[in-house]
Phi, psi and omega in degrees: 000305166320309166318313202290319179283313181305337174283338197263329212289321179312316182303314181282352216245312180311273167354301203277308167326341184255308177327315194272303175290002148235000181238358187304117172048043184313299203259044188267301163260135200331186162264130210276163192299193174055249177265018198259307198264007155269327186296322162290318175274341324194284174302323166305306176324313189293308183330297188312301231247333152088000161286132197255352165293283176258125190281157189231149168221136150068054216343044170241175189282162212255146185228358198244310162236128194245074202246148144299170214236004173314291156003282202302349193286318197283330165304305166309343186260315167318283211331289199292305202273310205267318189106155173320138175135175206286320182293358180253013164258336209236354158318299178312353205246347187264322186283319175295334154316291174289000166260327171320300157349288188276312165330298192322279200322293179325299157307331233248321212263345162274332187255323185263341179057057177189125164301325210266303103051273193299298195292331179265352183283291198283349149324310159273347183274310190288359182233045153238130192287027187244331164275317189273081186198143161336159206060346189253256195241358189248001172208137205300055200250192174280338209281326163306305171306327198271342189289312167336276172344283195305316158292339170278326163295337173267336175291324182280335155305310181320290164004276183310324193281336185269320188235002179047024200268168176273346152337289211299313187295336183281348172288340186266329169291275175021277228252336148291335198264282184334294180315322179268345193256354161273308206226005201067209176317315182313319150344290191325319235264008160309314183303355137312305184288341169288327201280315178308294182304329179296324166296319183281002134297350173072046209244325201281329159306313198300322203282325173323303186296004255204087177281335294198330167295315191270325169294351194269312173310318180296310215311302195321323175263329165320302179292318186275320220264311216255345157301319194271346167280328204259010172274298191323335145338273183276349167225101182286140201123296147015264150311339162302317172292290159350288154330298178281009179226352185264255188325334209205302151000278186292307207259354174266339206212144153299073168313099208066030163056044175269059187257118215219168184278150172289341146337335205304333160262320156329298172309315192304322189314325214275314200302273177226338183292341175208045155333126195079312194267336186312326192292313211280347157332306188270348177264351149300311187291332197260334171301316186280303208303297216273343170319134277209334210247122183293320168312313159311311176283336187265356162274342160315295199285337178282321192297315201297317182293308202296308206307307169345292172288326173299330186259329160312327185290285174294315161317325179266343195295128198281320191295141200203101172229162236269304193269353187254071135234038143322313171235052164275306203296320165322326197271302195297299171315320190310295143002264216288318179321309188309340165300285164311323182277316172316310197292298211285314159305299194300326178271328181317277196320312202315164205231348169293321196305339204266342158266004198268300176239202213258304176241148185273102181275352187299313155346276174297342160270016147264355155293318162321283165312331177297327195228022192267325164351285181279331188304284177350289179290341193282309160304301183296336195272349209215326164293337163215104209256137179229145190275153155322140188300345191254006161255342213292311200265343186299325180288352188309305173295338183268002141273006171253335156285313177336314192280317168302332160310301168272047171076015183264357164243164173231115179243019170307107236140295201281167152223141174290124181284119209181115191247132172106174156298092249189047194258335160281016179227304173314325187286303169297349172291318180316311220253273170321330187288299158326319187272004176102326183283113147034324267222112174239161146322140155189157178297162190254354167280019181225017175302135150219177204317143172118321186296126168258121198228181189196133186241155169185357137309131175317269191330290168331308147355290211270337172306282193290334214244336178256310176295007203213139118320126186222177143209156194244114187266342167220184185200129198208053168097248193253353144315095197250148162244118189235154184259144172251148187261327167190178177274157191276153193303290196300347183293306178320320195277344172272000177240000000 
């Protein structure tokens, strides 16, 4: 036992470094509106209804977001086994962080022939808040996941490009086919930069000549091509949403007026999504480029192309959100690692330390100091996860169903009041409903004498106090339960 943990202890030490910001208190916040929460009931449908082709929201197809439905399968699959609720929506996207990891640790210990390498990559990928966030890797969104692909798919051409052998390549059809089958097109979009570096390896003629490129590609298309004729199938239409919200949409038009400067992930990069690590990018790159260990430089130079182009790629893309710079941050640790593994090597060598102690510890406090900083706030954000202040009163009601959910309301009865969209209050209503309690949606113009209802809208609000005789029987922050008693004399009198 003693043996095992001293050959183990680095691993295990890795392992406990990683748990908490990616696995930590997953399910402490509700579910958040938009795509987490079409993506949840999504997977409740598939459960119920057991079609795995055409995705359902409320049970008619979903025409809005036309994504392949791989996530959801895998939601839907938690869903069956773990049961309804947040950790089987937001697991998939946390076991995909942490396998991303281990790819990174995987690669560095095969190609580069050093854990420390590896270990300093995924250090810097959990502690950039622009990976460990909502949307990301901390919620049931697409983007963790489609980053896992992408990266095990770019890692695996690098691969193919050092050994030629066709394993790698057919891992590289694989594992983009996986990519496209998470996010579409987005899968894709790496594919400048592969193509550039092969040509710039002097790689790209062979590989044309290279059946095994051609057998890999049909595969590639068989599988992505033949999900959207056997959706188009089964939902005519289908492609035609696609077109207009994928292919042509997103990247010509601004979309929900998410319209942003071409600057627009730069700055977040400088601002906060990769705050503390950003400086040290160009200094990994300039490092790499001039390294002496040819393995360095050629992953310096495939990361700096993947990253380049991706961000160039988006940057130009008129629709602009927060979160699709995702499966940039594996490269960018990689980047800063070539950095940090210098140091960690330059100090490794010295030669006082070693006469000076038994083991030469500097290395490691200097990993230690490098990385208790960003680990720290990083810890604190996943160990007691909070909403932003400008989410605090909008999030009210969905802890307050959340909360009903584990028995702490009785909403049996009852009805929810909810202007707007509102599929991050369904997915717990879906769940009570299960569980035997009452409890539904209704327009707040159809209340009548009798009704026990629950509000947490201005507007709503503002509604029930001029139309309703009420009375208000609870109180939960900005969560009111009001009994209603009759319509007010004019309502009457207008009926």
């Amino acid at each position: 036992m003693v043996k095992f943990f001293r050959a183990y202890f680095k691993y295990i030490v890795l392992a406990a470094v990683m748990y908490m910001p990616i696995f930590g208190n997953l399910d402490t916040l509700p579910i958040r509106i938009w795509d987490e929460a079409r993506l949840a009931i999504s997977a409740y449908e598939m459960l119920n209804d057991g079609d795995l082709i055409v995705t359902h929201v409320q049970g008619n197809p979903d025409m809005w977001s036309v994504k392949p439905p791989l996530l959801i399968w895998v939601q839907a699959g938690f869903m069956k086994v773990l049961g309804v609720g947040e950790l089987a929506v937001r697991l998939p996207s946390a076991i995909a962080a942490f396998l991303t990891g281990i790819a990174l640790l995987a690669f560095s210990l095969k190609y580069l022939k050093s854990f420390w390498f590896g270990f300093l990559a995924i250090l810097v990928l959990i502690t950039c808040h622009g990976y460990i966030n909502v949307h990301a890797t901390r919620t049931g969104d697409y983007d963790a996941l489609l980053a896992l692909f992408t990266t095990l798919s770019a890692l695996s051409f690098f691969a193919f490009c050092e050994t030629e052998k066709k394993q790698q390549l057919y891992l590289f059809f694989i594992f983009t086919a996986l990519a496209v089958l998470t996010k579409s097109i987005t899968g894709l979009l790496f594919m400048p930069a592969i193509l550039i570096y092969s040509i710039h390896q002097k790689q790209f003629i062979s590989l044309l000549k290279n059946k095994h490129f051609y057998f890999g590609s049909i595969g590639f298309l068989v599988v992505t091509l033949g999900y959207y004729v056997l959706r188009e199938v089964n939902n005519p239409g289908f492609i035609s949403a696609v077109h207009e919200n994928e292919l042509g949409g997103r990247f010509l038009t601004a979309i929900e007026g998410h319209q942003q400067g071409f600057w627009f992930y730069f700055n977040n990069f400088v601002d906060f999504q990769l705050s503390g690590w950003h400086l040290l990018v160009p200094c990994g790159f300039a490092l790499g480029l001039v390294s002496k260990d040819p393995r360095i430089k050629k992953i310096t130079l495939f990361s700096a192309l993947l990253i380049t182009t991706f961000f160039i790629l988006i940057s130009t893309a008129q629709t602009k959100l927060e979160w699709y710079d995702v499966p940039l941050y594996p490269f960018l640790a990689i980047l800063v690692a070539v950095f940090l593994h210098f140091i960690f090597r330059w100090l490794q060598n010295r030669e006082w330390p070693k006469k000076t102690w038994a083991t030469n510890v500097l290395p490691f406090v200097f990993v230690f100091l490098v990385g208790i900083g960003p680990y720290q706030k990083i810890f604190a954000k996943t160990y007691s996860p909070k909403e932003y202040d400008w989410d605090k009163d909008f999030y009210e009601i969905s802890y307050f169903v959340k909360d009903a959910v584990r028995g702490k309301h009785n909403l049996d009865g009852q009805y929810i009041l909810y202007d707007g969209y509102h599929l991050h209050l369904l997915f717990y209503v879906n769940i009570l409903n299960d569980n035997g309690v009452r409890v539904s949606f209704k327009r707040w113009e159809e209340v009548e004498a009798g009704d026990t209802v629950i509000a947490n809208q201005n507007q709503v609000k503002q509604y029930l106090d001029e139309h309703y005789v009420h009375e208000i029987i609870g109180f939960n922050g900005t969560v009111l339960t009001y009994k209603i008693l009759s319509k007010k004399e004019h309502e009457q009198a207008q009926n």
